[in-house]
VOGU-3710 file (C-alpha; in Angstrom, 3 decimals, decimal comma):
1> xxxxxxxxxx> 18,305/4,910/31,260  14,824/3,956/31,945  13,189/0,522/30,456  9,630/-0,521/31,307  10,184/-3,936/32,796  7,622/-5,663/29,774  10,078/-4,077/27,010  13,342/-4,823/28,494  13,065/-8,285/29,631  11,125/-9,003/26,135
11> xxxxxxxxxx> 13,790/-7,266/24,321  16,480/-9,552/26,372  14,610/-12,590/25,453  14,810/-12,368/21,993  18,679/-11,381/21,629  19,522/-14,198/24,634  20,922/-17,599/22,827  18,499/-20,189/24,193  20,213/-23,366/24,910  17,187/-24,996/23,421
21> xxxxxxxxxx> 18,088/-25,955/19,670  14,339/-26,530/18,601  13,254/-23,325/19,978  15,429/-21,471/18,540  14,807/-23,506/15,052  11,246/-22,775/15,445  11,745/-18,750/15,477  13,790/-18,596/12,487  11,323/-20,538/10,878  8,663/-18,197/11,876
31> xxxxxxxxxx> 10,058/-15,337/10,921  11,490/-16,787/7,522  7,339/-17,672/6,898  6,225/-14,362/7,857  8,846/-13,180/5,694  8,153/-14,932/2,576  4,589/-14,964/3,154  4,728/-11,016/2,937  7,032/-10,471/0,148  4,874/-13,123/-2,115
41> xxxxxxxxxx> 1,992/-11,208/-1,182  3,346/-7,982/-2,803  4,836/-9,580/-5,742  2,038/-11,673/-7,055  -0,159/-8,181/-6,129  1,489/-6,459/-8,378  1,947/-8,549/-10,929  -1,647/-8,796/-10,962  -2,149/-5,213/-11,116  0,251/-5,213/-13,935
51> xxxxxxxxxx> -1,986/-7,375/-16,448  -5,058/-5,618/-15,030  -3,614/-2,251/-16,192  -2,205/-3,820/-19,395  -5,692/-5,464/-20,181  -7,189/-2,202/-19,672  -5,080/-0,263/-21,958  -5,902/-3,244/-24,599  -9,377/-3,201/-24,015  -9,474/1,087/-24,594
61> xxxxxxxxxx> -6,700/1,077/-27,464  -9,764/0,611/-29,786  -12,778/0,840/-28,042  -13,982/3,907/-25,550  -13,834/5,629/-22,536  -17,135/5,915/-22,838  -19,629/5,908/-24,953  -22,558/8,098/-26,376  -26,044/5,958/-27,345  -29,230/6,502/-28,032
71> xxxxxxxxxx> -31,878/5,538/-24,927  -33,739/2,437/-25,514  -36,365/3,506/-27,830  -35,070/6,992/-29,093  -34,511/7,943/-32,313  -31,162/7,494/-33,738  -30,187/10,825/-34,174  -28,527/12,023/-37,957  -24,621/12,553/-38,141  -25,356/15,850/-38,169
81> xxxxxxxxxx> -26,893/15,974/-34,500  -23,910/13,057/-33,630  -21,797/16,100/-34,687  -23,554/19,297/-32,803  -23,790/16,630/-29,889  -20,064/15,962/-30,062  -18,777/19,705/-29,825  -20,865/19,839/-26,710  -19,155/17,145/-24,965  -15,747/18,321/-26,051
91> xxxxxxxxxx> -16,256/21,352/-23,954  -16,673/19,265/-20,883  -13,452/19,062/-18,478  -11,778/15,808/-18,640  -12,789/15,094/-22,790  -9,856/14,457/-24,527  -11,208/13,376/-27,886  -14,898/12,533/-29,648  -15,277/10,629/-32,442  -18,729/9,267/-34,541
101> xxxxxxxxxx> -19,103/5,322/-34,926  -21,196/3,042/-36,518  -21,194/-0,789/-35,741  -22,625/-3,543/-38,423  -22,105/-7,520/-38,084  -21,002/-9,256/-41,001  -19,475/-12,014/-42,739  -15,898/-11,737/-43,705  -15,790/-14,123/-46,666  -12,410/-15,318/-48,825
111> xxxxxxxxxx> -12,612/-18,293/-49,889  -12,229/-20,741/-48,178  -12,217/-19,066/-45,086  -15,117/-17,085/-43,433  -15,213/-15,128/-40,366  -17,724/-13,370/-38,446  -16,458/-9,804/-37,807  -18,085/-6,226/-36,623  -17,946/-3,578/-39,683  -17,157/-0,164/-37,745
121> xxxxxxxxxx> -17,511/3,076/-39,748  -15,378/5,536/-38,488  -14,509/9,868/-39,247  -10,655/9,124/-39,926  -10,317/12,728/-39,641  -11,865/11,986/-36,068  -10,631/8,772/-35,270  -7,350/9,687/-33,995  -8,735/11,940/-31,377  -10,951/8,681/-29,330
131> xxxxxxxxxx> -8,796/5,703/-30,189  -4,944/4,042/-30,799  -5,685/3,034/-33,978  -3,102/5,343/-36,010  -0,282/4,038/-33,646  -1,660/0,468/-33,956  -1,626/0,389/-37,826  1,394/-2,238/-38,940  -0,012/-1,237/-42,961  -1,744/1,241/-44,136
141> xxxxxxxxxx> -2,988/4,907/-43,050  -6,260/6,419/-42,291  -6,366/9,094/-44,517  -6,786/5,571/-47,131  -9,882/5,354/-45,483  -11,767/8,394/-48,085  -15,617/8,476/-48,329  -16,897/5,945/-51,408  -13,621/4,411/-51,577  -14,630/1,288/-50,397
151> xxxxxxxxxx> -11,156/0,352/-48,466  -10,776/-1,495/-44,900  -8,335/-1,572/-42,397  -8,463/-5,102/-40,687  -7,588/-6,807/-37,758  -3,553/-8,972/-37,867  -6,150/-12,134/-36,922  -8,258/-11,554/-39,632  -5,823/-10,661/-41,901  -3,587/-13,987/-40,666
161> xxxxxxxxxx> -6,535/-16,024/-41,245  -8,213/-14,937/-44,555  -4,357/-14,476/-45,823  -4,727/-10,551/-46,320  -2,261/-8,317/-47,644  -2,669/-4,308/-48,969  -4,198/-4,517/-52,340  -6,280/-7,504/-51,068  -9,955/-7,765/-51,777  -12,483/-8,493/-48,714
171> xxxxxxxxxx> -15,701/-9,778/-49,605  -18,634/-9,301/-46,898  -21,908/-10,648/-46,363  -24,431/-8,114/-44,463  -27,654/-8,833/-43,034  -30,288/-6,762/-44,449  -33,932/-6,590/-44,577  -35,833/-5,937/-47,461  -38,922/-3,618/-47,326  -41,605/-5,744/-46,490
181> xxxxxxxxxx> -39,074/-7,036/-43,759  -37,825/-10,444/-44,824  -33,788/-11,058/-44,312  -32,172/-10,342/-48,041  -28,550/-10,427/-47,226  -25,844/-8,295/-49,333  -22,559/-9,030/-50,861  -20,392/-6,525/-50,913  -16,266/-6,513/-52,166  -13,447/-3,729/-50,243
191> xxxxxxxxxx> -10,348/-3,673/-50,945  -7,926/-3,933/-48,316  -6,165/-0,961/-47,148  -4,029/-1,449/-43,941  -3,903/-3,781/-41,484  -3,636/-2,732/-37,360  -2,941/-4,905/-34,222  -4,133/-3,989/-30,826  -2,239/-6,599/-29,082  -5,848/-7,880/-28,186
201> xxxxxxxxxx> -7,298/-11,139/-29,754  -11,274/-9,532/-29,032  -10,142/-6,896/-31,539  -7,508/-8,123/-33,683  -10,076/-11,085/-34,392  -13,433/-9,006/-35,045  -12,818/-5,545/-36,182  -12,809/-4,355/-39,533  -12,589/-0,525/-40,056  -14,650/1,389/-42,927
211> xxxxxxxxxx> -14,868/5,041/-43,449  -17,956/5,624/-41,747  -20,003/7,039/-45,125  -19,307/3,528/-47,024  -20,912/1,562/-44,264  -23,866/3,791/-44,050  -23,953/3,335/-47,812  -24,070/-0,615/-47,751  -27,376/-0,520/-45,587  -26,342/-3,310/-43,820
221> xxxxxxxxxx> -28,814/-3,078/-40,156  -26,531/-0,932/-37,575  -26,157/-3,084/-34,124  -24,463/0,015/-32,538  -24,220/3,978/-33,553  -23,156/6,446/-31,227  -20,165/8,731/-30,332  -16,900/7,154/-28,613  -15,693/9,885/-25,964  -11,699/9,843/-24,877
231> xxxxxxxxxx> -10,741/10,677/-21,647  -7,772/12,442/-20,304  -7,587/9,931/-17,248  -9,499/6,569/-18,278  -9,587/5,693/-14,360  -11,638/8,756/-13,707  -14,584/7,660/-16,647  -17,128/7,078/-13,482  -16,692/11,057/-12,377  -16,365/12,631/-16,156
241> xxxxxxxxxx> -19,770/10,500/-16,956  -22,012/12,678/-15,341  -20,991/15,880/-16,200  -21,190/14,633/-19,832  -24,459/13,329/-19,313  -25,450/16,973/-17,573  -24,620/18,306/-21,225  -26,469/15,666/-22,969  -29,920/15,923/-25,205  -33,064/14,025/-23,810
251> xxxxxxxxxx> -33,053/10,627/-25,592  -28,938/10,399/-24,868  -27,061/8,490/-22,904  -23,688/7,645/-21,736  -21,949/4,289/-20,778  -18,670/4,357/-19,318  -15,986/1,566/-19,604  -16,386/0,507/-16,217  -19,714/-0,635/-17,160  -18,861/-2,317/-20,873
261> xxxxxxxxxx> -16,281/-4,595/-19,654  -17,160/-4,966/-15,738  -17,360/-8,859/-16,508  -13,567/-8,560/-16,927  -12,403/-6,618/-13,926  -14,939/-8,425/-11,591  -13,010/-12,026/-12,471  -9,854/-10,234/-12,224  -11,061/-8,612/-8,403  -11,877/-11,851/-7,449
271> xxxxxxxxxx> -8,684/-13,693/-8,722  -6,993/-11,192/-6,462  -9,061/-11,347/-3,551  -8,613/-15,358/-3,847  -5,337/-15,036/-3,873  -4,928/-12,687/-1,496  -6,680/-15,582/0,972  -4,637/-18,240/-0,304  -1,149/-16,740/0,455  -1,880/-14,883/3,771
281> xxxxxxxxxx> -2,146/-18,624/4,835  1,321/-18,281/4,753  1,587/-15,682/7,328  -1,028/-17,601/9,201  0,872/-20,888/9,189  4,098/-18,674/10,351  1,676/-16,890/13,150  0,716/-20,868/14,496  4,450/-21,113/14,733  4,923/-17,379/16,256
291> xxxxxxxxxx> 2,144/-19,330/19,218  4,316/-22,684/19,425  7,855/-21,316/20,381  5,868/-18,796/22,794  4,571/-21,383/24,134  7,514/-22,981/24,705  9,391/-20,318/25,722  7,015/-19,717/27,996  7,740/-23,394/29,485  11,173/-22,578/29,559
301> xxxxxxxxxx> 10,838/-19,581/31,358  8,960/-21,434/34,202  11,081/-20,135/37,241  11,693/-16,603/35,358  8,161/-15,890/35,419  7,980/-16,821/39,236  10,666/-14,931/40,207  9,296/-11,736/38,377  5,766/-12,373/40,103  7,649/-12,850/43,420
311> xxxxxxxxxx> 8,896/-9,529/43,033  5,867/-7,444/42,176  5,639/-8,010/38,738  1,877/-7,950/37,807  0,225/-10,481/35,312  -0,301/-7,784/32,911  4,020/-7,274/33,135  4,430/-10,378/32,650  2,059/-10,647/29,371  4,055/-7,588/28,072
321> xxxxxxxxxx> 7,368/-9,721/28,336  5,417/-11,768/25,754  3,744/-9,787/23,766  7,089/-7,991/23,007  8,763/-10,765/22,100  6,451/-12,626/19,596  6,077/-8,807/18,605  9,488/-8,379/17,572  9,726/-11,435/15,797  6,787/-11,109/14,151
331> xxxxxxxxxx> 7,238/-7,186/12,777  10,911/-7,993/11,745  9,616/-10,535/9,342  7,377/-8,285/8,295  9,663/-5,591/7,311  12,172/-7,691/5,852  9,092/-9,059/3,797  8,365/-5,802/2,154  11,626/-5,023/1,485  12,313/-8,139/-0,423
341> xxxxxxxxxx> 8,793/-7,742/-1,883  9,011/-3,999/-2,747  12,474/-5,177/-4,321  11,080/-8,108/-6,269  8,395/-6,125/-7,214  9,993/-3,165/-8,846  12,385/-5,658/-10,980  10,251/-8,321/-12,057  11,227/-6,684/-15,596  15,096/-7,156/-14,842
351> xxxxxxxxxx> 14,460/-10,883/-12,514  12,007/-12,491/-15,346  14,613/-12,560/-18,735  17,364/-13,528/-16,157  15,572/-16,408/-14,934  14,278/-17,359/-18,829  17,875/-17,010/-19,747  19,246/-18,736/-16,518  16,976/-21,663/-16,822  16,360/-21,578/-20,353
361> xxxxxxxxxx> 12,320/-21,857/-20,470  9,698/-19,188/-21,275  7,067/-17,771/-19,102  4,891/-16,287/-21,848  5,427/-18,113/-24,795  4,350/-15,502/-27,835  3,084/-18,419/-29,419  0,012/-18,841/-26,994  0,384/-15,237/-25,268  -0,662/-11,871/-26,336
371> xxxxxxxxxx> 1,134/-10,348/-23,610  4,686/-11,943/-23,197  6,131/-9,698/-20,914  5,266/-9,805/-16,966  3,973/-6,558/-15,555  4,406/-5,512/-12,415  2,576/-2,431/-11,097  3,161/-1,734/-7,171  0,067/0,161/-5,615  1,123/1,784/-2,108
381> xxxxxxxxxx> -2,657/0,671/-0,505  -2,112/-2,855/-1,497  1,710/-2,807/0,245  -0,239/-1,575/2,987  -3,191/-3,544/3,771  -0,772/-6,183/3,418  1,812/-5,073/6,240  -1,087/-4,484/8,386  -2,748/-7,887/8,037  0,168/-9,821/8,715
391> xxxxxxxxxx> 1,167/-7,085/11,292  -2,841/-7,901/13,149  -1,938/-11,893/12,604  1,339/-11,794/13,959  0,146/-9,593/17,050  -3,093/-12,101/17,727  -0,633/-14,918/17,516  1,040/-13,235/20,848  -1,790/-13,728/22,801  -2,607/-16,923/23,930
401> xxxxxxxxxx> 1,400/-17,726/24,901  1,422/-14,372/26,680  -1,994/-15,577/28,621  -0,607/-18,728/29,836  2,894/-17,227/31,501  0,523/-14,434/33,295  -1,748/-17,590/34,637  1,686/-19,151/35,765  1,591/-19,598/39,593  4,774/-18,817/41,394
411> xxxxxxx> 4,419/-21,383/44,003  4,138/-24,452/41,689  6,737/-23,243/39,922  9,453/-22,526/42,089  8,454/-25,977/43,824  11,470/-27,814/43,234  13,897/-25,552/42,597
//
């Protein structure tokens, strides 16, 4: 059967037993670095995807897709237009759910504890349709929510803090201005209906929801009023924005999530990217070893290299005998580093209590953590960019080695032989 010469004689190298301990030392090293290097890549990848896709679904339990606002320096319009505006943007493919809001800061006061918290008015008929908060309600309903009742549902922080139960009374301090526009601030009493917990400390800490006719009726100054759109596919907000804002009245506008909390996913892109660097240096320290046995191989195979150049073999042959080698070395700790990372990977849920109960510590401690389980979310691109870079490092590491037994001259080395 047919072998060109490059493959063959590479291929012989690297199943041959080299008499050379340290050699041989050094290429089980490599590939165990290239191998680890990979497979901690994927892990720590995913797990990072993980809490980026359970901080998103936080983040959205209780806030918005999207949201519909007023341009800076429209009109607000009435709840009436909020409403005729809201059937129009159900219509549009991709809506799942629209609901009215009304923000309002305020002052959470029971004695002796204050706290500062955001007063949202919400449709609870509505609600349901553009947030979580019926399935995040640990007390308590919606439907307690009835216009002129007066009644709150409140955050497990706030509640915790404040030492709320059902039945409690809440009182708040609003900001107001009087007429001829100095601050008169308002004390008003609700009565605690339910309380919810997103799982979230930016919401569990700060919201406090009202039906939205009772905050209207307070007259505490709105710091946000709009509509809060719900999206079939939250990842696709940046394509269903702009045929919602193709349906929208002048003086309209909408703001997808992507926008609202890009602080968050920018730090968490850069923690990745930053890690990314830091543990390809792996693979790079494992390539610098990939270039030492070469070369010493390479050494080794003095009077091998002659003899193939004595018999026709061209420099370029000669690099291929190389090449292959550090090749196969290289790849096969590549593949045997996704494996074990693609393995790790899909049973971080299954490895994690094993190694809390095995060692008898905890990762996330509840106490400190929102999130106490480790997510793990494998993306196929990241698995591949991955293979590929170590793949390109591995291959560049071939080079130099592979350079240096084509520039071999037979005569000097066959000298003394």
């Amino acid at each position: 059967m047919f072998h060109p010469l490059s493959l063959y004689v590479g291929l012989r190298y690297v199943r041959a037993r080299t008499h050379k301990f340290f050699v041989s030392f050094i290429t089980w090293v490599s590939l165990t670095g290239v191998c680890v290097g990979v497979a901690a890549l994927i892990v720590i990848l995913s797990v990072m995807n993980g809490f980026e896709g359970e901080l998103r679904d936080r983040l959205l339990a209780l806030a918005s897709d999207a949201r519909i606002v007023a341009s800076h320096g429209a009109a607000e319009p009435s709840l009436a237009e909020w409403r005729a505006v809201a059937q129009r943007v159900r219509a549009v493919p991709g809506v799942k759910g629209v609901a009215p809001y009304l923000d309002a800061q305020a002052l959470a006061v029971r004695a002796p504890e204050m706290v500062g918290v955001t007063l949202r008015g919400i449709d609870p008929a509505e609600e349901g349709a553009a947030s979580e908060l019926p399935h995040l309600l640990k007390m308590g309903s919606l439907d307690d929510l009835a216009p002129g009742s007066n009644r709150a549902l409140v955050g497990a922080v706030i509640a915790g803090q404040l030492g709320l139960d059902i039945g409690s009374r809440l009182t708040l301090l609003l900001p107001t201005v009087a007429a001829d526009g100095t601050p008169q601030p308002k004390l008003r009493e609700l009565g605690v209906a339910g309380v919810f917990e997103a799982g979230l400390e930016e919401h569990d800490a700060s919201l406090i929801f009202v039906n939205f006719d009772d905050v209207r009726a307070l007259g505490a100054a709105p710091s946000g009023e709009g509509l809060h759109v719900r999206m079939s596919d939250p990842l696709a907000a940046p394509l269903i924005a702009p045929r919602i804002r193709a349906v929208l009245p002048r003086g309209l506008e909408v703001i997808d999530w992507t926008v609202d909390d890009a602080s968050y996913f920018r730090a968490i892109r850069i923690e990745k990217t930053m890690m990314s660097l830091i543990l390809l240096l792996i693979v790079a320290v494992a390539a610098f070893n990939i270039v030492a046995m070469l070369v010493m191989v390479v050494n080794d195979k003095r009077t091998d290299i002659a003899i193939l150049r004595t018999l026709g073999a061209s420099p370029r042959r000669v690099m291929g005998v190389f090449i292959t080698q550090g090749l196969v070395i290289g790849w096969v700790g590549v593949g045997l580093g996704v494996l074990l990372g693609l393995l790790m990977a899909l049973h971080v849920t299954s490895i994690v209590p094993w190694l809390e109960h095995t060692f008898r510590f905890q990762i996330m401690d509840p106490d400190v953590y929102y999130i106490t389980a480790i997510p793990s979310d494998v993306h196929r691109s990241n698995v591949i960019a991955i293979a590929l870079a170590a793949l390109a490092l591995t291959a560049c590491a071939t080079v130099y080695p592979a350079l240096r037994a084509a520039r071999t001259p037979p005569a000097d080395a066959l000298r003394y032989e």
